[in-house]
C-alpha positions in Angstrom: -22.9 7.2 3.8 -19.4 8.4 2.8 -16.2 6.7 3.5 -13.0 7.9 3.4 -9.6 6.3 3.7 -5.9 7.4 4.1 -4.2 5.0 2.2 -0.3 5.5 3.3 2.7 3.7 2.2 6.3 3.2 2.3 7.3 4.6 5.6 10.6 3.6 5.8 11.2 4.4 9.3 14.2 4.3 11.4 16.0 2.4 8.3 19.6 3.9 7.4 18.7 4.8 3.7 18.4 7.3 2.7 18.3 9.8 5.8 20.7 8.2 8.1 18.9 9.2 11.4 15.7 8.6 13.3 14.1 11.5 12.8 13.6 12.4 9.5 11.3 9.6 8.9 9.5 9.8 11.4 9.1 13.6 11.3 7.6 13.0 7.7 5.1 10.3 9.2 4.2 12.9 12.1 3.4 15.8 10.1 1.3 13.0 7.8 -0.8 11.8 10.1 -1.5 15.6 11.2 -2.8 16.2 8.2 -5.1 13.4 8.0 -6.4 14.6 10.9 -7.8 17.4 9.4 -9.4 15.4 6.5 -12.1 13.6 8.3 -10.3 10.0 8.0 -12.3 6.7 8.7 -9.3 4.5 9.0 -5.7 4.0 7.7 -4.8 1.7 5.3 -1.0 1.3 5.4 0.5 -0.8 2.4 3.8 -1.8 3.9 7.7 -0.9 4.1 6.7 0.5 7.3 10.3 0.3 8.6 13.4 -1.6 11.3 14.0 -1.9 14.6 12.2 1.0 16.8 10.4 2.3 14.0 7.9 0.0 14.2 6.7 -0.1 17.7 7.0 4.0 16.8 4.4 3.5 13.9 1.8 1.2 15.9 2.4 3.9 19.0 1.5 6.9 16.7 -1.6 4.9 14.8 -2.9 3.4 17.7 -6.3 6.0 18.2 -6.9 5.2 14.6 -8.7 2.0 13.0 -6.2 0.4 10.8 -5.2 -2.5 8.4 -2.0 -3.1 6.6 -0.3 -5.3 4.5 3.6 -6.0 4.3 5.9 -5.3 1.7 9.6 -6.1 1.0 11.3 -4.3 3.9 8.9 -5.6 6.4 9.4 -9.2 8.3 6.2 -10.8 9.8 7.3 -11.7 12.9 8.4 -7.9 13.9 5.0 -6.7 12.3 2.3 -9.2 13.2 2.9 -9.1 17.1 1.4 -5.7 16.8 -1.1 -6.0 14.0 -2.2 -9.8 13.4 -5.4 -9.3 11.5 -5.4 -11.9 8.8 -1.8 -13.3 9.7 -1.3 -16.6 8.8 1.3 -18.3 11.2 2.0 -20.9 9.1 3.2 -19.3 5.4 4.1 -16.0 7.7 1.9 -13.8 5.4 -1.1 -11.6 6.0 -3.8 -11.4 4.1 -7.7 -10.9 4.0 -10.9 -9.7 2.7 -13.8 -7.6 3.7 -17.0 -7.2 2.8 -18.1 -3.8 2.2 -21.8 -2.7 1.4 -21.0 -1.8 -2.2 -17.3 -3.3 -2.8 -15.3 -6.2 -1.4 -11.8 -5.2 -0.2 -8.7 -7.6 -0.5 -5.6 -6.9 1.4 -2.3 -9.2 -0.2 0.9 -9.7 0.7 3.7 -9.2 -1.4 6.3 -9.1 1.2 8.1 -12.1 -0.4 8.5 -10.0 -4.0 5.7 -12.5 -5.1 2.0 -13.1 -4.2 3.1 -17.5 -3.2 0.4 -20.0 -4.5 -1.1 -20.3 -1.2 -2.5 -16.6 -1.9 -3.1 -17.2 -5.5 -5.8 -20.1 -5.1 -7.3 -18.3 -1.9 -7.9 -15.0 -4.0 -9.9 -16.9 -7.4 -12.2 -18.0 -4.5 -12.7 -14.5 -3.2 -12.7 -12.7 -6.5 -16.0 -14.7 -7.1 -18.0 -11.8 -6.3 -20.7 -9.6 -7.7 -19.7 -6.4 -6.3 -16.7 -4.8 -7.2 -13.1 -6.0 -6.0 -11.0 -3.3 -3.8 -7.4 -4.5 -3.7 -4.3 -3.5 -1.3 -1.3 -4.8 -1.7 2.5 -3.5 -1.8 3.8 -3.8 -5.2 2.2 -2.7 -8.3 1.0 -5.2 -10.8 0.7 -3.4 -14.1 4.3 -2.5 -14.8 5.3 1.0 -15.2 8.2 2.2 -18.0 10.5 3.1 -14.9 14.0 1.8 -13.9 12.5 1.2 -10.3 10.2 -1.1 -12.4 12.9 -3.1 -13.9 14.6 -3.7 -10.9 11.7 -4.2 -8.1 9.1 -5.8 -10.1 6.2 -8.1 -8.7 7.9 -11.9 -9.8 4.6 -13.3 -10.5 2.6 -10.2 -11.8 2.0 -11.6 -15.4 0.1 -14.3 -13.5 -1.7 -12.4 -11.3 -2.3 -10.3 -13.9 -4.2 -13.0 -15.8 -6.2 -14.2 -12.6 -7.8 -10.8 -11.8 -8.2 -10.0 -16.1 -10.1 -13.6 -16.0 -13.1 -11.7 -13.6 -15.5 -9.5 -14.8 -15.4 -7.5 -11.8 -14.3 -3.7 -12.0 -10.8 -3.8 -9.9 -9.5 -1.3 -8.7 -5.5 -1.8 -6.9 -4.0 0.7 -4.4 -0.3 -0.1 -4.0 3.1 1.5 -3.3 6.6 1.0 -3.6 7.6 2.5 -6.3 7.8 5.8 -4.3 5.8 8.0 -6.8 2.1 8.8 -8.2 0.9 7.2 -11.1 -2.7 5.7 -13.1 -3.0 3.1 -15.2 -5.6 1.4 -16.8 -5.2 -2.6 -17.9 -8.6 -3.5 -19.2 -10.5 -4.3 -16.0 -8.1 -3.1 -13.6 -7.4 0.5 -12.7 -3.9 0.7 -10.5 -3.4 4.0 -8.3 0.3 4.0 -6.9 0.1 6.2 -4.2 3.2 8.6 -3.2 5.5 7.3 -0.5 5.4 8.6 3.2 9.4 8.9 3.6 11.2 10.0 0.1 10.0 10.0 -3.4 11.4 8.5 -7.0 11.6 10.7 -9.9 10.1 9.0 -12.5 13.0 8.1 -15.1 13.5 4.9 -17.4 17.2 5.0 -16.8 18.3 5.9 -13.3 17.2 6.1 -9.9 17.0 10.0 -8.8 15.5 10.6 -5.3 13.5 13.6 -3.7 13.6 13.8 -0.3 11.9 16.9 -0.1 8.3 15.5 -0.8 5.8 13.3 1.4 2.6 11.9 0.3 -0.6 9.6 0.8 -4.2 9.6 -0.5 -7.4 10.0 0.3 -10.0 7.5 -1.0 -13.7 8.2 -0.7 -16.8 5.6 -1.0 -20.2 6.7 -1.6 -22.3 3.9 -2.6 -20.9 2.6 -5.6 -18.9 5.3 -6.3 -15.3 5.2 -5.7 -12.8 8.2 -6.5 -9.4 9.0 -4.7 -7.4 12.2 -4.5 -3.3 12.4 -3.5 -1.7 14.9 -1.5 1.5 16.3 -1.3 3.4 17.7 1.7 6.8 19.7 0.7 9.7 20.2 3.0 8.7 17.5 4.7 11.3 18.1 7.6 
């Protein structure tokens, strides 16, 4: 059986940066989620950043014929997400995060909403990361820093430890994240990051200044056959 995922991210809807309005956004999410039509989708997996005010209630409205999880990032607030979406909120620290079992991996959705994955999270995931398959992880933020100023400035707080916790495994792990707006690989001995392209705008990638592209959208397609796991991005121009 073959499995396939649209892993989406950083939305950024109805927010006043970068486009000013509340239809450019959501215009690039639109013409996204025609496309994954066409590409024989499973589910969604949203990463977070999905957006403010009527944005959100927009997102859950256009998503709502598809099977979805998500996780929050930065720009997200638990309380306006999780009374749509409450799979694997946790009232009490206002996070949400899970696992699954799959038949050949184990996902893990985190939450890095707070800029840090809190202690609460950290002892729950050594327990889960005791596993013999290999470990699927969702989260917001990258872990393995990238020589980019959007690194320097919007960093994981904690990622050195994380970093340590999921090295300490001998598990294969593979992270899909977001939020630094672009594409990128990287390989940290047992982990293997894929940062998938954003939904609303894009970051050139650039060590000393921020340059956006509004002009590109993007998400990617992951695919499971047994124990094989391989993902592919794609790219919408003039995304208006």
């Amino acid at each position: 059986m073959i499995e396939r995922i649209a892993h989406i991210t950083d939305l950024h809807l109805d927010e006043e940066f970068p486009f000013n309005d509340q239809v450019s956004a959501r215009k690039r999410l639109d013409a996204i989620l025609r496309d994954i039509k066409g590409e024989n989708i499973d589910y969604i997996i949203c990463t977070g950043d999905i957006g403010e005010n009527e944005g959100i209630p927009y997102f859950f409205e256009q998503v709502k014929s598809n099977t979805l999880s998500i996780t929050l990032g930065n720009h997200d607030k638990f309380d306006a997400i999780s009374k749509y979406h409450d799979v694997g909120a946790d009232h009490t620290s206002k996070k949400i995060y899970r696992s699954t079992l799959k038949a050949y991996y184990k996902f893990i959705f985190l939450d890095s909403s707070s800029g840090t994955i809190d202690g609460q999270q950290l002892d729950w995931l050594k327990k889960e990361l005791i596993s013999t398959k290999p470990i699927v992880i969702f989260m917001h933020h990258p872990i393995i820093g990238l020589n980019v100023k959007v690194d320097e400035i919007g960093k994981l707080k904690n990622r050195n430890e994380l970093t340590d916790i999921l090295t300490g495994t001998t598990n294969v792990i593979h992270i899909y994240c977001g939020h630094y707006h672009m594409e990128d690989t990287l390989v940290h001995k047992n982990i293997i990051q894929y940062i998938t392209p954003a939904v609303a705008f894009q970051i050139k990638k650039s060590s000393d200044s921020i340059t956006l592209d509004t002009s590109i959208s993007g998400y990617r397609i992951i695919q499971i056959e047994k124990s094989e796991i391989s993902s592919k991005v794609k790219l919408l121009s003039n995304a208006d």
